[in-house]
C-alpha positions in Angstrom: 0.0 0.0 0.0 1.0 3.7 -0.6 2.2 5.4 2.2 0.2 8.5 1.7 -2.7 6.4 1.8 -1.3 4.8 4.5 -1.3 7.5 6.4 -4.6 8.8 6.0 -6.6 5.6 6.8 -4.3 5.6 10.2 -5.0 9.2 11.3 -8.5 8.5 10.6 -8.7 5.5 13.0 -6.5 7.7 15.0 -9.3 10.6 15.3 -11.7 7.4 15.5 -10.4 5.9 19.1 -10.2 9.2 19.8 -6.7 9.5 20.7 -6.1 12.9 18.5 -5.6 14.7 21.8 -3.6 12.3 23.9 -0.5 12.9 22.4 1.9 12.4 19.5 0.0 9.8 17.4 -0.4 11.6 14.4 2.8 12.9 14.2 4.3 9.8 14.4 2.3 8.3 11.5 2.8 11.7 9.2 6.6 11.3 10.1 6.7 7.9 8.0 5.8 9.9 4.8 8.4 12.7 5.5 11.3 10.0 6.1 10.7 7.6 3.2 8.5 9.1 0.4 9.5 6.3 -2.1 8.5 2.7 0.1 5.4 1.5 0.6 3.8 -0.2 3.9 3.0 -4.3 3.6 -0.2 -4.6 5.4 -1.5 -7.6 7.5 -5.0 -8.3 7.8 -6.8 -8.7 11.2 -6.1 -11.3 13.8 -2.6 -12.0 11.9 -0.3 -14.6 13.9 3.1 -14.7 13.4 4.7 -17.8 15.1 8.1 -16.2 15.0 10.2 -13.4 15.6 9.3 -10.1 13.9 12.6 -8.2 13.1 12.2 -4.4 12.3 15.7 -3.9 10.9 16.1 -2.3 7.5 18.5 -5.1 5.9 16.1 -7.8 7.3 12.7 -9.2 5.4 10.4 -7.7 4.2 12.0 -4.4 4.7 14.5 -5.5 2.2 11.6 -5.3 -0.8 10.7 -1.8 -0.3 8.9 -1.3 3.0 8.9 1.0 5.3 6.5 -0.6 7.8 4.5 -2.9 8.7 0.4 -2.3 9.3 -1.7 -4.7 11.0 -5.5 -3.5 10.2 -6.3 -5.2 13.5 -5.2 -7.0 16.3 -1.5 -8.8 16.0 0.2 -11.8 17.8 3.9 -12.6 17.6 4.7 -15.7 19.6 8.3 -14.8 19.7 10.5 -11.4 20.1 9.5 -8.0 18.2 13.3 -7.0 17.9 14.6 -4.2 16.5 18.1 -2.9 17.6 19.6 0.3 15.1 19.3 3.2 17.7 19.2 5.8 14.7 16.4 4.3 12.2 14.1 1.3 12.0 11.1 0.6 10.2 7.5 1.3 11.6 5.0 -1.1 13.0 1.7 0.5 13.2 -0.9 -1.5 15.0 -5.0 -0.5 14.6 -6.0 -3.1 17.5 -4.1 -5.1 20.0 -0.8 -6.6 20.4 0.2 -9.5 22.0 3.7 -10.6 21.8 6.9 -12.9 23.8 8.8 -10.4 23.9 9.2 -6.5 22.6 13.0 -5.3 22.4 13.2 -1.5 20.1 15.4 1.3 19.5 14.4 3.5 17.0 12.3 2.1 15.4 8.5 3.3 15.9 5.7 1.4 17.3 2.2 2.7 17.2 -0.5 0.2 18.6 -4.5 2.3 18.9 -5.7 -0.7 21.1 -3.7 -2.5 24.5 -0.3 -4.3 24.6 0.2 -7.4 26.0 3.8 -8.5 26.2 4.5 -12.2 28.3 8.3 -11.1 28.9 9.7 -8.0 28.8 9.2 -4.5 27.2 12.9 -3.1 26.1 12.8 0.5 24.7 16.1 2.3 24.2 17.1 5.5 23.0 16.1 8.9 22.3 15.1 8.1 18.4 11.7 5.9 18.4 8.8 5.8 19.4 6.3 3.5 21.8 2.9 4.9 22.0 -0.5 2.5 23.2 -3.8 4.0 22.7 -4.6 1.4 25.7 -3.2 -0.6 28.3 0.1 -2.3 28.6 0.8 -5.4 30.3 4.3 -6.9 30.2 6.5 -8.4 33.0 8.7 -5.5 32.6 9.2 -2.6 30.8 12.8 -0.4 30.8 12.6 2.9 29.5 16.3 4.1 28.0 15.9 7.6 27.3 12.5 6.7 25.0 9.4 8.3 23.5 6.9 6.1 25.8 3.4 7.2 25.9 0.5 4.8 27.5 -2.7 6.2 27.5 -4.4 3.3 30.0 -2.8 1.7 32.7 0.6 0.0 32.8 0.3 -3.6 34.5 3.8 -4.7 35.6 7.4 -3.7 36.9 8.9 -0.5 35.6 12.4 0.5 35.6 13.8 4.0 33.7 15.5 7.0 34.2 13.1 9.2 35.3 12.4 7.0 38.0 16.1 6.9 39.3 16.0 3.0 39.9 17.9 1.2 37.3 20.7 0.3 39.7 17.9 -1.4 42.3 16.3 -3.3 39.7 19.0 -4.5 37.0 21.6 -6.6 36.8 25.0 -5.5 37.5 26.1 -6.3 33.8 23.8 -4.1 31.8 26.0 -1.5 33.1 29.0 0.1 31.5 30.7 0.1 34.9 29.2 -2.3 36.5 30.8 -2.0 39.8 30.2 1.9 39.7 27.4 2.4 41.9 27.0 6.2 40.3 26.5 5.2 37.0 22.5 4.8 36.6 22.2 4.3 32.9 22.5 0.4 31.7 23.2 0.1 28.1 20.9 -1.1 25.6 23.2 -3.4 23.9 23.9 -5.1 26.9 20.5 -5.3 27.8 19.6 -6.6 24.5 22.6 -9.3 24.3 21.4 -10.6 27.9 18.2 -11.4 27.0 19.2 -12.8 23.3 21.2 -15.0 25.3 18.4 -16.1 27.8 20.2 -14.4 30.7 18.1 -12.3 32.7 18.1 -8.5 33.0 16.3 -8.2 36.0 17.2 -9.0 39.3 16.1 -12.0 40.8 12.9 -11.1 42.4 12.0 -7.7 40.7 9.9 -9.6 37.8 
């Protein structure tokens, strides 16, 4: 599908759920157009199941064959991780119902979901570059906030660990840190974060989750 088509059908359901004034929504949809005029968006029909891993990297499939994003006209399942790692780009996945997924590990790549999240494991967003906004609730194990564009508009249903918080260091593992010994240094990295839990090691600390 077009983009520019795209992007009006979104911001209609958008104005629809009635999310137009409960934050950046729109401007997140509208910012797909501005970034990558020339792609187009391969879009999944409702109740889609992926019994795999969905990778939102640029070199991976189907990103490779044009795309810019994935839409899902309704509510999505991903039995395994939604990973995406490049902290400067990533492609889009813009949700029109619910999402239920293993795990959900992003960087800058944005996420738009107009109905509730519902994530088994844990909820990894890092950096200053993407994008995680729910029209509804969120309900994950965990979620770490890096530095990241998070917006939930219901309630958020499990342990929460980010910046503005100030308590990394009480609920992390040592080794997501740089330094991991340094005491003073409050701000885990997301590639070590994102390594652990490839390698089924946890992040948390035993207890937290």
């Amino acid at each position: 599908m077009a983009l520019d088509q795209v992007v009006r059908d979104f911001c209609q359901r958008i104005a629809a759920a009635d999310l137009e004034g409960c934050g950046p929504f729109r401007d997140w949809i509208e910012q797909i157009l501005v970034d990558h005029p020339e792609k187009t968006a391969l879009v999944l029909p409702p109740g889609t199941l992926i019994e795999d891993d969905l990778i939102l990297e640029s070199d991976a499939e189907p990103f490779t064959h044009g795309f810019s994003c994935i839409v899902a006209v309704g509510d999505l399942t991903v039995t395994g991780r939604i990973y995406n790692s490049d902290v400067e780009s990533g492609p889009s996945l813009l949700i029109a119902g619910n999402l239920k997924a293993g795990d959900l590990i992003k960087a800058a790549s944005g996420i738009v979901v107009l109905g509730s999240v519902d994530v088994a494991g844990l909820t990894v967003c890092d950096g200053d570059n993407g994008a995680f906004l729910v029209g509804g609730s969120l309900s994950t194990a965990g979620l770490i906030d890096c530095d990241h564009e998070i917006l939930v508009v219901g309630d958020v249903k499990g342990i929460v660990a980010s910046d503005d918080l100030g308590n990394m260091r009480a609920l992390l593992v040592e080794d997501v840190f740089e330094e991991p010994e340094d005491t003073s240094n409050e701000w885990p990295e997301g590639d070590l974060i994102r390594d652990r839990m490839l390698a089924g090691l946890p992040v948390f600390r035993a207890g937290s989750v």
